[in-house]
Structure formats: structure tokens, C-alpha cells
N, C-alpha and C positions, 0 to 999 in steps of 0.2 A: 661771168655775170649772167643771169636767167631772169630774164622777163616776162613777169604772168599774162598769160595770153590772155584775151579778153571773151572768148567764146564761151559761152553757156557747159556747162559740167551735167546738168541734172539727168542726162543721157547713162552717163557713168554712173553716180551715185545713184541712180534710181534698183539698180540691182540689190543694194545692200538691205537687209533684212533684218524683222525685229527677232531679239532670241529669247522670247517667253516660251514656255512649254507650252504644247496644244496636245493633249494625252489623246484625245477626244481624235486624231488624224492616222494615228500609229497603229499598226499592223494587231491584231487582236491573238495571232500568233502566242504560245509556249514558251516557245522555243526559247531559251534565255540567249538573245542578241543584243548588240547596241545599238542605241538609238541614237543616232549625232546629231541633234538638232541645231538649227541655225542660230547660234550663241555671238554675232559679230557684233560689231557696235553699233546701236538703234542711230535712225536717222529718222526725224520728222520731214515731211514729203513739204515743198514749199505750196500752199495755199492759193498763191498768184504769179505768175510768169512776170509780169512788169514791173519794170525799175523804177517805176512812177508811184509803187504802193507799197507805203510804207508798213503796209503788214506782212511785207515777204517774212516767209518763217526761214530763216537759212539753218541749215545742218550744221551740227558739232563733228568736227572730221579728225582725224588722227590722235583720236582719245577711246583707248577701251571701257567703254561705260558698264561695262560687265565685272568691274574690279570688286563690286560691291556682291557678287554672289555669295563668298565665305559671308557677311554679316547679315546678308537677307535669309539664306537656305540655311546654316549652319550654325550661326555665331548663337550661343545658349539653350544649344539643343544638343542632348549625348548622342557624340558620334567617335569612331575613333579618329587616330592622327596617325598615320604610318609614314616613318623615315629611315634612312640609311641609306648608303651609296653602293652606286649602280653603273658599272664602267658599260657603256660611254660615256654616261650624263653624268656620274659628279653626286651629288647631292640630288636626295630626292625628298620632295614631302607632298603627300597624297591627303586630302580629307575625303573621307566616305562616308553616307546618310543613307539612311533608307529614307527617300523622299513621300513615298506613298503608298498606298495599297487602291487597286481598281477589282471590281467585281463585275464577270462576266456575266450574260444572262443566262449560263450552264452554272452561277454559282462558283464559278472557277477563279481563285485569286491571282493577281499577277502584282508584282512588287516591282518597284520603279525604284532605282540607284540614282542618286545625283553627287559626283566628283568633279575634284578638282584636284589638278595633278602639276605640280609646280616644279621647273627642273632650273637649272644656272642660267642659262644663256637665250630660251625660246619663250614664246610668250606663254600666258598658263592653261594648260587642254581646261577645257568645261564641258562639260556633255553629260549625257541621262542615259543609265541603260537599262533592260529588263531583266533580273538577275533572278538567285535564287530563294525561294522562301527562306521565310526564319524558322530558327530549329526550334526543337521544340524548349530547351531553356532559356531562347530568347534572344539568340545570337546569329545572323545571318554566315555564309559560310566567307569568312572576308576574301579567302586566298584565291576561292572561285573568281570571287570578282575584281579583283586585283589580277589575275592572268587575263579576266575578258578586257582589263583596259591594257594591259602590253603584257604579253608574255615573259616578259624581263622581269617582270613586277612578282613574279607566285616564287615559289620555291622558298619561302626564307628570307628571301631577298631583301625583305623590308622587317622592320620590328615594328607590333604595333603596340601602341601607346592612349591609355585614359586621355579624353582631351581636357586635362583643367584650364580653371580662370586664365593664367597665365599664359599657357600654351594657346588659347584664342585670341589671346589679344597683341601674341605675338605674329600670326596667323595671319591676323588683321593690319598690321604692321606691315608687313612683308607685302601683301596682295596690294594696299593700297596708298603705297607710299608713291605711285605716281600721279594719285587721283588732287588735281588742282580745281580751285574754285577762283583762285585770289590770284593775279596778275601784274607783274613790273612789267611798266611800257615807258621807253625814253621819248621825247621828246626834245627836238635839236631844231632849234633855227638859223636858216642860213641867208644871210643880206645879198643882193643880188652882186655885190662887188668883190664879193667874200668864195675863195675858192681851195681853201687847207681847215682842217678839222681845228687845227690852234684859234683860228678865227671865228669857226663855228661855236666855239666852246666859250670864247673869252667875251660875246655878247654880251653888255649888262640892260641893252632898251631892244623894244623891237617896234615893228610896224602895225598903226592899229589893225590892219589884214591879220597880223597875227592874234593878238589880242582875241579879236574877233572868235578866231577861232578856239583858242584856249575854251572862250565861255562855251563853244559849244561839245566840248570832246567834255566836260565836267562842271563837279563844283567846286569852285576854292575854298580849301579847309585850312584853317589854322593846325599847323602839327605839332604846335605845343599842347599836350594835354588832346592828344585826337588817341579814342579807343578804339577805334576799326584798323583796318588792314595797311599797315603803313607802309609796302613795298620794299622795306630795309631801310626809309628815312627814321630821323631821328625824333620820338614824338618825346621826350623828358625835358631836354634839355634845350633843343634850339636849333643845332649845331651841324645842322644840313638844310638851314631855311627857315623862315618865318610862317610860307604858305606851300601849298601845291596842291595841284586837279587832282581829282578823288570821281570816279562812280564807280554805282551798282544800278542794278536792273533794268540797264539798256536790253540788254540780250540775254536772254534764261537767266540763270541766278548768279551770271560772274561779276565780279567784280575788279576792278584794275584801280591802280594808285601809278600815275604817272611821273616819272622825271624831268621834268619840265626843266631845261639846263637855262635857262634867266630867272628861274625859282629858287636854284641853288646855290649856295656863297660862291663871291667873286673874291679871287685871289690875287693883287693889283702884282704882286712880286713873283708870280705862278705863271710861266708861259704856257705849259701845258694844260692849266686848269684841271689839275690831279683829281681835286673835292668832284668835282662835276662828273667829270670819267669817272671816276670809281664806281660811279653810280650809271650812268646812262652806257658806259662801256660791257659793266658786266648783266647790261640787259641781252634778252634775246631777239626782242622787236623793237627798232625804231622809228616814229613819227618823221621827215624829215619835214619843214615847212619853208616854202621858198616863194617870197614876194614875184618873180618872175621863174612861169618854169623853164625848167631847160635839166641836162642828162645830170643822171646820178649813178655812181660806181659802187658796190660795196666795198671796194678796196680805197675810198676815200677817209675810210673811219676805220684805225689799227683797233681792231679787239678782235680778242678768240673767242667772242660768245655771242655777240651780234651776230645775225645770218638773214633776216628780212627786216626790208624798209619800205613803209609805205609814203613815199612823197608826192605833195599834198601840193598845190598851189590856187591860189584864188584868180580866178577868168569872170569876165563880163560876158553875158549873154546879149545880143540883139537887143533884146529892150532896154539894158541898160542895168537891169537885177543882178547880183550876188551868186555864182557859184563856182565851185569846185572841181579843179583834176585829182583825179585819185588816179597813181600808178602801183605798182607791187612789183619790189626787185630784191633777188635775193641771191645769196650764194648760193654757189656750183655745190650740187647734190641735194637741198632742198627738196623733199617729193613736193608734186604738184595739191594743193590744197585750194580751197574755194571759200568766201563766195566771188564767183567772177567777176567783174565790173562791170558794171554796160559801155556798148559800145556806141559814140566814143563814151570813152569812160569821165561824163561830168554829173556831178549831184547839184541839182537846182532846189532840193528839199533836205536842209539840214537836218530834219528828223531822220530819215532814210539815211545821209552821209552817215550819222551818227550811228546808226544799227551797224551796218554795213564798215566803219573802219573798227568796231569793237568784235564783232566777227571775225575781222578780218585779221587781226591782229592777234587771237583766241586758238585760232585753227594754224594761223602761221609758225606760232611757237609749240605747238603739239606738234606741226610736222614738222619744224626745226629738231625737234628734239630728236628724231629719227636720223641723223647725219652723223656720223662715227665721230665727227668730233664732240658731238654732246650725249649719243649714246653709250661709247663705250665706258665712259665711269660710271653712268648708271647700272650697267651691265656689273662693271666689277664690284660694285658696291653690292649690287642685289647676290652673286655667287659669296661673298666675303658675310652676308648674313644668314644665310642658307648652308654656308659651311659652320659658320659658330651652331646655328639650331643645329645640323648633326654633330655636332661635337659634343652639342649639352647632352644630346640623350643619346646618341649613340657613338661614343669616345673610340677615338681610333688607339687600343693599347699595341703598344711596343715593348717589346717580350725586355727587361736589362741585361746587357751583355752578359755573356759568363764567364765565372771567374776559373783560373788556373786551379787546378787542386793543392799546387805545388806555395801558391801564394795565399799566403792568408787573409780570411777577408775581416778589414781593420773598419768599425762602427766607427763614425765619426759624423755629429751632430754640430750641421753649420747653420746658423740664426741668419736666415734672408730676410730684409726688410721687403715690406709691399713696394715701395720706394726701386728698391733694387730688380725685384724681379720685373715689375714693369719694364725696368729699361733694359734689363735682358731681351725679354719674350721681343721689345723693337728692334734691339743691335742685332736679334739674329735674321730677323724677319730681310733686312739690305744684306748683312753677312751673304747669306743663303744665294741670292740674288746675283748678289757680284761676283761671288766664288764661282756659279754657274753660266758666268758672263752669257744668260737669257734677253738682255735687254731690255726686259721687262721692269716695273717698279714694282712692290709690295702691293698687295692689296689695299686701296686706300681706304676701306670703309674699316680693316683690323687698324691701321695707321690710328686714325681717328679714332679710333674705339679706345686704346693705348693712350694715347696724346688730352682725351676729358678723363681718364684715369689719373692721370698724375705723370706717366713717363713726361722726360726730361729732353723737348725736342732738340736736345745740344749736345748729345751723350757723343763722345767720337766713336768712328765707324773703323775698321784696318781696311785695309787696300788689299787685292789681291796681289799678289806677287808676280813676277812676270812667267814665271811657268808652269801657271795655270792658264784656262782656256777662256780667261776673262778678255772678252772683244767690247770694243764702243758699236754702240748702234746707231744708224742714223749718221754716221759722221765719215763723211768720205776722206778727211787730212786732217784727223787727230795728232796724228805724232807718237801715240800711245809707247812706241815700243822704241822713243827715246828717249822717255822718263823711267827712269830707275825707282821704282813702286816700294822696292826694299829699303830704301832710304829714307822714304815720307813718311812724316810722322802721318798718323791718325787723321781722316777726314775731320773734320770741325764738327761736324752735325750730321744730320739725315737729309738736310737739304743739300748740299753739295754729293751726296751719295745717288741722292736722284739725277741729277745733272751730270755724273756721271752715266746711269743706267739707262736715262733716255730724253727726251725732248719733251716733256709730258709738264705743259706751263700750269694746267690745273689740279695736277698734285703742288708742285709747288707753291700755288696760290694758296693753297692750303695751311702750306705748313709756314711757310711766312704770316699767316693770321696768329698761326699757335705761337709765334716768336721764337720762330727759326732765327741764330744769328745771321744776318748777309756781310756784314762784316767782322769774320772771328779774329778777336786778340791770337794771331798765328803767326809768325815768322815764315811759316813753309806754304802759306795759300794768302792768294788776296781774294778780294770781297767775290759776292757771290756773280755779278756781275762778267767782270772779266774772267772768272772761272767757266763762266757757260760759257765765253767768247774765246776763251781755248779750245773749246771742245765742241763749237760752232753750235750753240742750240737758241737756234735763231726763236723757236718760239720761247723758250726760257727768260732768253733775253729780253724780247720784248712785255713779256709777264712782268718780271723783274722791274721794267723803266716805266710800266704802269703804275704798279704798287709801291715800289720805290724808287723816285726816282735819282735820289742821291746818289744810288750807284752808278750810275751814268755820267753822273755831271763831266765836262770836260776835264776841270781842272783836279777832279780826282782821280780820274781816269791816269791823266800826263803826270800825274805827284808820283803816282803810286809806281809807276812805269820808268819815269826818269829818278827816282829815289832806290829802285833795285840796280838802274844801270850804271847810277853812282856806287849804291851800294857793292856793287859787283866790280868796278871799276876798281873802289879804296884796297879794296880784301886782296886783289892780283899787287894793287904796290906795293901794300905793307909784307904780301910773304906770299912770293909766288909757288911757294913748295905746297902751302896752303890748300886742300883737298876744297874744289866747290859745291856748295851747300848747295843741297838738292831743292828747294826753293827757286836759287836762282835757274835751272832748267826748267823747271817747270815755267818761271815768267820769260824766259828767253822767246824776243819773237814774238812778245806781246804789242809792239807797236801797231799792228795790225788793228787791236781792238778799237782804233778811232776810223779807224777807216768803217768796223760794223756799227759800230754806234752812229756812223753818219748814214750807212743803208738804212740801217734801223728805223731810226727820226725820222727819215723821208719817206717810209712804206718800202723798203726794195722789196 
């Protein structure tokens, strides 16, 4: 657990600088060099030091506000577009402009380059250099200037390409697919008697202190028939609440739609209150609110997406007035973000509370987003669309085998339906995977790309055989190499292909949206559940008893468990010669899975 310290930042943040051009500062020099200009992310300088005045301007922190360069410098202006890959980096795409022309007072032109150079895994170069004139048919020399941004880049390396319609707006796509204006934020109240998340969730009244505060974090909007930003509630039909807190333009131009869990349906037959979590669990930032303070854990609330909470309690001051503890806690790896709270940290001006927890919860989930558990599928998702763009234009061909002289080569024209090839281009994308037992899963942004096509997330997978070099990862007492893999049928889907290949709960969440079976009509696998609990994928598991949580139930757990050991039990009396069915190894030893479903339920 990491607790936001309460000391002043502006010491830090005061280094950061804005990244406009200043041509007017730069060396008047020839010589074609670059010019690196300071391209970080702008920070507005706050206006007043005191926490008494509610016009503090607080900074926007761990958001690149520079994403918008391709549509301000670029976007419907001819420039070209160069791409192709580039070992070490993978996939490359470069845009190049010639941004200006400057005239010395010798009369002498100098020409200003502005790129932007976009690779898999790093964030995107931006810079300005001084390159060389245009020729004279009207063409600057690209490959010049593609070796002054990395020498990797000239020789061929790249192909370059017209930039059309299409190709900017995929351009655009890509560069600003993290740029957010629009905000989910949970909101959870906890009674002061009340110490498990079951209790926190299953609220249906709260304390006017609470109340209180709702009015001032928002407005209450009816979300039947609400056009604004609905946070993933449901504004058609109903079916996530009647009401919930809505603002905009506390703080520059964001906006937030809250999850307020007494706003959202009560489940009277629901211990877990699933409706509620689904929604305040797959947030990034939580409100906590507590009639009396006292500690809070992140590990009091099971989600894999939650990572700061800001908990909030109402204190009396001396005279007897209205105000606020604001604390900041978050998970281990969190970078440190601002604005900091005063010290001690109490707000006696709800307008100020108000800026400052919308801030504060702005900047936290930009730097939540930076922690490997929420960065790395952005990562794979951004290399998975930057390898499709080189695929479109510059196609990796693979020569077809060649054939014997001695064998004749036999034309034979077979009719693929779209239907089919889809679910090929997926069975191979895990084939590939498990055969190379990587440990890795498929790239989840081609996954998805496949899956709103039409592929069939249920198509069965083969198993590796055991004398291949297919390893489980992550798993310290699989058992792996006393299941006979030659014997089993076909995986059921792609979601159990993942549960083999790794622990990775938000590919799965994924593919359970697209209607992954978790429980296949199979004879030789049970639900998906106890399949991640053979093969220990504790976060799977716990994915799995979020989303669904039938798979866990007790009494399907002990059916399914004592009906194989029955099962297993019949088949030895009726004909002990009888070969046993590779199913029953595989559940062999399953009793174990109530033992994880009871760490599970309780946080272990």
C-alpha cells in the first residue's frame, strides 16, 4: 500500500516545459542539424500557493498532451507517410512535413522539418529539424532526412507512401487513442460498522454526510434518455439505475460520470452484488466515503483495475462548520502524481474540495495507467495495430514452398467461406502460441479485430503434444507432464487456450464479453473455472468469479467434482480392464479447488 504524501510537488513539476516552437531562439546556422525542442507535456504554473483559494490552477500530470500534433501540423496537409519494419523496433511509421521556410537577412532560406516517428513499444519521438532545401521539381530529399532522425531509417529501409484520406485518419487513430476527456469514477460507501467489500456493496440507504456530499461531487441526472457521457451506464433502457452524479467543467474541459454503488440496482438474492462491481470494480479510481475515518487498504476491494482511492470522511472543525479529510492510497507501483493535499489535509470550502478531488482523481488514473498491469495491453494492442498498418502497405510475402520436379503439381480450387477463414486466421494465431509454449497470449487487439469480424469465439484449439516444448507459465505445480495431451480432445474455445498460456484476467474478460463458453458441453474439460484452478491462475480465477459468478458457486463446484469421482468410481466396477478416460486425469485432484475458491472469496 502507498500513501500520498502530503508535501507540496510544484518544486518537481516546475521544470516541465511548454513544447511550442520558438524558431525565433534557434541557431541561424546552415548547417542542416536537429533541432530537439522541448515537446513534454504543457503544465499550467498554479497562480496561488494557498489551499484557501479556490482558483488554484492545478496541472494535468501523466497525460501526453502533445498526441494532437499529427491533427494540428499535419492532418490535410500533403505530406508523405513512411513505413516498414526495422529490427530492432518492429514496425515503424514516420510522418514528414516540411513545416516552414525562414528567411535570413543574407536572403538565405532555411527549411524547418517537423516529424513524428511512432515505433511499438516507446512513446512517439516529436521534434523539428533543419533539413535540406526542396529540389527543384518540388520534392525535398526524404532519405536525407529520415537518416538525420536515425540512421536506421535511410537506406531503403522505409517505403514511402501518398498520405490519403484514409491513411490520416488512421494516423489519427493510432496517435490518439489514449487521449481521454470523459472519465468513470466509483463511488463506494462504507458504514462505520461495516468492514468487507460484500457489505460495502450491498448498501441500499446511506448517512445524510453522505448524501451531503453526493450533491457536491455532481448533478443528479436521470440516465434514461441522458445524451452526454454515460461512463458504460445504461441510458435506454434503465437497467443500471434510475439516477447518477454526472459533471463537467469543474476542472478544464473533463468530464466524469460516476458510479455511485446506492445509485445502482440492489440484488436482494446477490451476496456479492455482481450489477454494482461490474461497474465500480472495473473502474480505475475509487471515491471511498466513510462516516467515521479510520485505515483503508487497497486490498480490501478484489478488482484488477482499481489501483487509487481517494477516501473522504466528514470532520467538524472548532466552530462547529462542515469539513472534509481527503487521503490518497493506492497500489504498489502507482507513479507519484499531484495535486497534493494540504497539510493536514482538510477542505473547509467545498468549491476547492470539489476542484481538487476532480483533479485529483484525473491525474490518478493517467498515472495508474502507467503500472504494467494496465499498461501492457495498451502496449499490445498499440504494436497489434501498427503491425496490421504494415501489413496493409507493406505485406510481409513468403516465397510458397517448392515443389518436387518428380511430383506433379495437381490445381485444385477450394471454396473458403469468410466464416471459415476468420476462424482459421484465430485457431492459428493460439496454435502458434502453444506450440511454441512462449507463454504469451495472442495479440489481443488482432483477437478483437477477428472476434467483431465474425470469427466464432468457440471454434476448438489442439493441444500440444507432450513432445513438444509447450511449458505452462506462471504456474509452479501444474502437473502438466501427467496429463496425456494425445489423448484430449480439442480445447473447447480460445478462452481455455488462454488459461492455459498464461494468467492474463483481461484477455479473458474480453473474450467472455464476446461469448466465450465457461461451460462447454465436454465430456473431457469442466467449466472454465475449475480449469484455471488446475492450472492455479489465481488472477483468472478471480476474473472469472467477478464476471461470472456461477462458476464458482459451491454446489457446482462439489457436483461437478463428486459426479467425476462417482463417475470414475462406476466405470472401475462395471470393467476394470476398461482404459481411463483422459478427462477423468485431468479432474483428478480437483478437490483442491474449494480450498482456492475459499482463498479466492476472502482476498488471499
Amino acid at each position: 500500500m502507498t500513501s500520498y504524501p502530503s508535501s507540496n510537488h510544484s518544486s518537481v513539476l516546475s521544470s516541465r516545459t511548454s513544447g511550442e516552437s520558438v524558431f525565433s531562439n534557434l541557431s541561424s546556422s546552415t548547417t542542416y542539424t536537429q533541432i530537439t525542442l522541448p515537446i513534454a507535456a504543457q503544465f499550467s504554473s498554479p497562480t496561488k500557493s494557498t489551499f484557501n483559494d479556490i482558483n488554484v490552477d492545478y496541472r494535468i500530470e501523466h497525460m501526453d498532451l502533445q498526441t494532437n500534433w499529427y491533427r494540428k501540423y499535419f492532418y490535410g496537409k500533403d505530406h508523405p507517410t513512411f513505413i516498414g519494419r526495422i529490427e530492432p523496433y518492429g514496425p515503424v511509421v514516420i510522418s514528414l512535413i516540411l513545416d516552414t521556410i525562414t528567411i535570413k537577412t543574407n536572403r538565405e532560406s532555411i527549411y524547418w522539418y517537423r516529424y513524428i516517428v511512432r515505433r511499438k513499444d516507446i512513446q512517439d519521438e516529436r521534434s523539428v529539424l533543419v533539413g535540406p532545401p526542396v529540389l527543384p521539381l518540388g520534392e525535398p530529399l526524404w532519405d536525407d532526412l529520415l537518416k538525420m532522425i536515425n540512421k536506421n531509417f535511410a537506406n531503403g529501409q522505409l517505403t514511402k507512401f501518398i498520405t490519403t484520406p484514409e491513411l490520416s485518419k488512421e494516423l489519427l487513430n493510432l496517435d490518439e487513442s489514449r487521449i481521454q476527456k470523459s472519465y468513470k469514477v466509483g463511488v463506494l460507501y462504507c458504514a462505520p460498522s461495516q468492514n468487507m467489500e460484500e457489505e460495502w456493496f450491498s448498501n441500499t440507504y446511506a448517512s445524510p454526510e453522505y448524501d451531503k456530499f453526493l450533491n457536491i461531487l455532481g448533478n443528479e441526472v436521470q440516465l434514461k434518455g441522458w445524451e452526454g457521457f454515460g461512463g458504460g451506464l445504461d441510458t435506454k433502457t434503465g437497467e443500471t439505475g434510475d439516477y447518477s452524479i454526472h459533471d463537467i467543467g469543474t476542472w478544464k474541459d473533463f468530464e466524469i460520470m460516476y458510479h455511485v454503488s446506492t445509485m445502482l440496482p440492489y440484488e436482494k438474492k446477490e451476496k456479492h452484488q455482481i450489477t454494482r462491481k461490474r461497474h465500480i470494480g472495473n473502474d480505475i479510481v475509487c471515491i471511498i466515503f466513510q462516516d467515521v475515518r479510520r485505515p483503508f487498504s487497497p486490498s480490501s476491494i478484489r478488482s484488477q483495475f482499481l489501483h487509487v482511492f481517494l477516501v473522504v470522511s466528514p470532520v467538524l472543525t472548532e466552530d462547529g462548520s462542515q469539513a472534509y479529510s481527503v487521503e490518497i492510497v493506492c497500489k504498489e507501483g502507482v507513479p507519484q502524481f499531484g495535486p497534493a493535499p494540504p497539510n493536514p489535509p482538510i477542505f473547509y470550502d467545498m468549491t476547492f474540495l470539489k476542484r481538487f478531488i476532480v483533479a485529483t482523481v484525473i491525474n490518478g488514473q493517467n498515472a495508474a495507467l502507467k503500472t504494467p498491469k494496465l499498461c501492457d495491453p495498451f502496449l499490445r494492442a498499440r504494436y497489434g495495430r501498427m503491425d496490421d498498418l504494415a501489413n496493409q502497405f507493406v505485406p510481409i510475402i513468403i516465397p510458397p514452398p517448392s515443389l518436387s520436379p518428380s511430383i506433379p503439381q495437381i490445381s485444385k480450387k477450394v471454396k473458403i467461406t469468410p466464416q471459415e477463414e476468420l476462424n482459421t486466421t484465430l485457431r492459428s494465431l493460439f496454435i502458434n502460441e502453444l506450440k511454441h509454449g512462449s507463454g504469451r497470449t495472442p495479440d489481443i487487439l488482432r483477437v478483437k479485430t477477428l472476434l467483431d469480424r465474425g470469427a466464432d469465439p468457440n471454434i476448438r484449439i489442439p493441444q500440444p503434444s507432450l513432445n513438444s516444448n509447450f511449458s505452462i507459465s506462471n504456474a509452479k505445480d501444474t502437473n502438466m507432464d501427467k496429463i496425456n495431451t494425445t489423448n484430449l480432445n480439442k480445447l473447447p474455445n480460445i478462452l481455455f487456450a488462454v488459461i492455459l498460456l498464461s494468467d492474463d484476467p483481461i484477455f479473458v474478460k474480453l473474450l467472455v464479453n464476446y461469448g466465450c463458453e465457461t461451460m462447454p458441453r465436454d465430456q473431457y474439460f469442466p467449466n472454465a473455472f475449475v480449469f484455471a484452478a488446475k492450472y492455479k491462475r489465481v488472477e483468472i480465477m478471480r476474473c472469472l468469479l467477478e464476471n461470472v459468478p456461477s462458476l464458482g458457486d459451491p454446489e457446482s463446484v462439489d457436483a461437478a467434482i463428486d459426479n467425476n469421482n462417482n463417475s470414475n468410481n462406476n466405470n472401475s466396477n462395471k470393467n476394470n480392464s476398461h482404459r481411463e478416460k483422459p478427462y477423468y486425469k485431468l479432474w483428478r485432484g480437483l478437490s483442491g479447488v474449494r480450498k482456492w475458491k475459499d482463498h479466492i472469496t476472502r482476498g488471499y
